[in-house]
N, C-alpha and C positions, 0 to 999 in steps of 0.2 A: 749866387743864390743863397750860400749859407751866410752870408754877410745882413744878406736883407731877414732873413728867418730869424736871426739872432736880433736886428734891430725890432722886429715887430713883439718879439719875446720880450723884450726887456722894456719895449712902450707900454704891455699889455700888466708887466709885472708890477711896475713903477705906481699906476694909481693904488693899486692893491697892497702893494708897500707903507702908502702915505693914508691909507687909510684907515689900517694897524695902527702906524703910528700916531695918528688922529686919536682913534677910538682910545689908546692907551692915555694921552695927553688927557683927554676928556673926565676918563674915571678915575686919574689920578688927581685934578683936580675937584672933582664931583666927590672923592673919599676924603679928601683935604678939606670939604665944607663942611660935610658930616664929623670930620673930630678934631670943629673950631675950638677952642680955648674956653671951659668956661662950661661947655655942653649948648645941645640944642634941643627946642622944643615942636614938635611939630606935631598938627591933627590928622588923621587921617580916617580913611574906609579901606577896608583890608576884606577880598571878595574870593572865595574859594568854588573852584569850578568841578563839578563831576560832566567830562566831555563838554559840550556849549552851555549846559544846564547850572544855575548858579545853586551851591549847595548848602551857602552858610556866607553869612555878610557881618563885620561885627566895623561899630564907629568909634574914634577914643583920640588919645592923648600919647604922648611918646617924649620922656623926657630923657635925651641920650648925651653922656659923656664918655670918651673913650668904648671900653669894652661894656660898661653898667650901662643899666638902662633901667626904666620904668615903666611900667605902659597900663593904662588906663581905661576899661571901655562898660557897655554897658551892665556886664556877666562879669568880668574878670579884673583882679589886679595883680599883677607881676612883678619882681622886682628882682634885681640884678647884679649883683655888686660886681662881677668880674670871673668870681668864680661861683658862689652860692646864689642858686635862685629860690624864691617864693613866692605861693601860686596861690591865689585864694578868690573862690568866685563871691560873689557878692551877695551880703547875707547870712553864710556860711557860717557856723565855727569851728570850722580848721581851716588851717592854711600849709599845705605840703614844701620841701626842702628836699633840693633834689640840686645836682649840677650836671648840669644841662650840655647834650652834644653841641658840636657846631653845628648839625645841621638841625638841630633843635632850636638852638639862638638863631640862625637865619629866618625861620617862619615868624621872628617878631622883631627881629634889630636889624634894618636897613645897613647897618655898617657892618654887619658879619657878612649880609648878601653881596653887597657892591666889592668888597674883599678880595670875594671869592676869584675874582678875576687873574688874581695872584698866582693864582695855585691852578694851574692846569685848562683852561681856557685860551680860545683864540676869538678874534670879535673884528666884529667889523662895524662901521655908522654913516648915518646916513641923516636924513634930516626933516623933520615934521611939523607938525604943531601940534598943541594940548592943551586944551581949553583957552582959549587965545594966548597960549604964548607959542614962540619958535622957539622948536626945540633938536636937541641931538637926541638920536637914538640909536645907541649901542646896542649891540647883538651880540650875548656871549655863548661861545657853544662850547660843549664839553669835549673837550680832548678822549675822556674813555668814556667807556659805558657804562663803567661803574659811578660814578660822579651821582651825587645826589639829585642835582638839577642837571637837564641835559642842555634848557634852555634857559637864556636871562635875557631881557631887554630892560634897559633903564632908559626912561627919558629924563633928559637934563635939559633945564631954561638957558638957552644961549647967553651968555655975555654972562652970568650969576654964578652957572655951574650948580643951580640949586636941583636935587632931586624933584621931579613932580609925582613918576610913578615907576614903580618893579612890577614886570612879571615875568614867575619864574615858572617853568614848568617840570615837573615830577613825578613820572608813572603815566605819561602821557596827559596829564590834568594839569591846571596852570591855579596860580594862586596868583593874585595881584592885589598891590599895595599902593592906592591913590595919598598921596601927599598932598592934604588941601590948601595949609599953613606949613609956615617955616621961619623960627624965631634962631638967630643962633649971639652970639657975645653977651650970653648968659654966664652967670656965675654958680652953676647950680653946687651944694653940698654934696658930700661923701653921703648924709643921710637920707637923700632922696633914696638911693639904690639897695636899701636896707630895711626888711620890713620893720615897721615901727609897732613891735610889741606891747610899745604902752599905752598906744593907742586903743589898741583891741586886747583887752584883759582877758576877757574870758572865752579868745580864740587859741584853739589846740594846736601845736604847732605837733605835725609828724614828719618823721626824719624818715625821707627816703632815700635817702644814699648809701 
């Protein structure tokens, strides 16, 4: 009897093993797209939820190498260099200088979110589709309570490993980042991620660090 308990335990354990190891395979490759050589560019719609209620939609541009980033949309422009960011809504004359937590860099760079799996997260996948493609979908759950997101799901395009969409959830409220495009063996500059002062003359930069 305990021979057969022990066989049914380890049939039961085994896909749940390989699907761990799945889901790891998957966002290791799926974070390996995200910081091709070169950087990548992709559009997206980025939709913030209060409960089912949508509370703020904003559309734009995401130009990402390593840890820098840019981003682009209708109200704002960001930019990133790795350590210093600068924020400036459209219009404006100021632009604020701040260095930004990680989970501040997660609400706009795809590659800090997908990361996060690194660090204290278990996940599981499974398999869907979105917008006609098939796809993987990861499920990362947080190991503590403290964790900034308790939930992540990323869908990935089978066979590409390209990101299509993040949603993370936060306080009970989900924020999701649709990936419409996805351009990557790009050669982007050190100067994308750097606001460009000479452009905007007579915008005030304030230091808030």
């Amino acid at each position: 009897m305990r021979k057969y308990l022990l066989s049914v335990l380890m049939a039961a354990l085994v896909p749940l093993s390989l699907s761990a190891q799945s889901a790891r395979t998957i966002l290791d490759a799926t974070a390996a797209r995200l910081s091709a050589p070169g950087g990548i560019k992709a559009k997206f719609k980025a939709t913030q939820f209060n409960g089912s209620a949508v509370e703020g939609e904003a559309s734009g541009t995401l130009l990402l190498r390593g840890r820098a980033y840019q981003v682009t949309t209708n109200e704002l422009l960001t930019w990133y260099d790795g350590t210093t960011q600068w924020s400036m809504m459209k219009g404006s004359d100021e632009v604020n200088v701040t260095t930004p937590s990680e989970s501040e860099q997660a609400q706009l760079n795809p590659a800090t979110l997908i990361n996060i799996y690194k660090q204290g997260y278990k996940y599981t996948m499974s398999r869907s589709t979105l917008r006609g493609h098939k796809t993987f979908v990861v499920h990362l759950i947080a190991k503590s309570s403290k964790a900034y997101y308790s939930d992540i799901y990323v869908d990935v395009e089978q066979g590409t490993y390209t990101p299509l969409c993040f949603r993370a959830k936060h306080d009970g409220n989900w924020m999701r980042l649709s990936v419409l495009s996805f351009m990557s063996g790009l050669n982007l500059p050190a100067s994308d991620f750097v606001f460009p002062a000479n452009d905007y003359p007579d915008v005030e930069v304030i230091d808030l660090r």
